[in-house]
N, C-alpha and C positions, 0 to 999 in steps of 0.2 A: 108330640113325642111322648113317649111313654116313659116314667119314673124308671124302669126298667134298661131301656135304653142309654138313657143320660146315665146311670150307674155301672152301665157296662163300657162306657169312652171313659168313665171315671177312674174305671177299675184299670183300664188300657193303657191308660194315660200312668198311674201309682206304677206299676209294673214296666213299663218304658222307662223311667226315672229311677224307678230303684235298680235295674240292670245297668244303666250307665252308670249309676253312681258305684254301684259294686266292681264295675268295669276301669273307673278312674277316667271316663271318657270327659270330654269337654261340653259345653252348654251346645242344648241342640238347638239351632236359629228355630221359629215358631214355623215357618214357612216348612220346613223338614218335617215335623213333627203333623202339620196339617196335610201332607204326602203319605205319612205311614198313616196317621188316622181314614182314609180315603182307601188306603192297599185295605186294610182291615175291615173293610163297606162300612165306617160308621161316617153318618152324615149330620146335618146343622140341624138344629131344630127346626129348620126350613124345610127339609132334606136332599138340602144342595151337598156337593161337595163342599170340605173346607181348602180355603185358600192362605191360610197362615194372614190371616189379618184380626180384625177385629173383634172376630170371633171366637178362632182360637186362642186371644188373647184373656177371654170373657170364661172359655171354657176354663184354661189353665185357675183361672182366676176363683171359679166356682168351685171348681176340685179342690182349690187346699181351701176355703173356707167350710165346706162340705167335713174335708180330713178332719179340719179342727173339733171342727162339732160332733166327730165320732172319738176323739182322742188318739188321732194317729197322728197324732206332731211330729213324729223321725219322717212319718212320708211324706208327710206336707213340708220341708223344711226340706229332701231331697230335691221337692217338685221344682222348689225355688231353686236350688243349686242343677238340677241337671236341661233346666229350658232357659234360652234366652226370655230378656222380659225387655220391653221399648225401652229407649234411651231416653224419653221425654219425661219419664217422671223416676225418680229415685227412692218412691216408696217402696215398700217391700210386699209384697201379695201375700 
């Protein structure tokens, strides 16, 4: 996968999160989110489709770490507020 690609599910993903939060919409389940990421042909670094698992959890996960280290803390902090995140751990991405 290309630097390029990963930046564009990244950029996909900032842009889905900030319209639902501008929207006042509710957390989108990850499985939702790995439906739209697939409408839009972006795939895993495998270049499977994504299935809202592991992956897309991994993505979500890289994207606000990614945010942070460009100083965009309001979208990284959207990302959390507009995806679900698993129930098994109560840390905060």
């Amino acid at each position: 996968m290309q630097k390029s690609d990963l930046n564009k599910k990244r950029e996909f993903i900032v842009q889905l999160a900030n319209d639902r939060i501008a929207k006042g919409q509710p957390p989108m389940p990850v499985e939702d989110l790995a439906t739209k990421l697939n409408q839009a042909g972006h795939k895993t670094g495998d270049g499977l489709p994504f299935v809202g698992d592991r992956g897309t959890h991994r993505l979500l996960e890289a994207t606000v770490r990614w945010l942070r280290s460009e100083n965009r803390h309001a979208e990284a902090e959207n990302i959390w507020k507009a995806f679900e995140h698993p129930r098994k751990s109560s840390k905060k991405i």
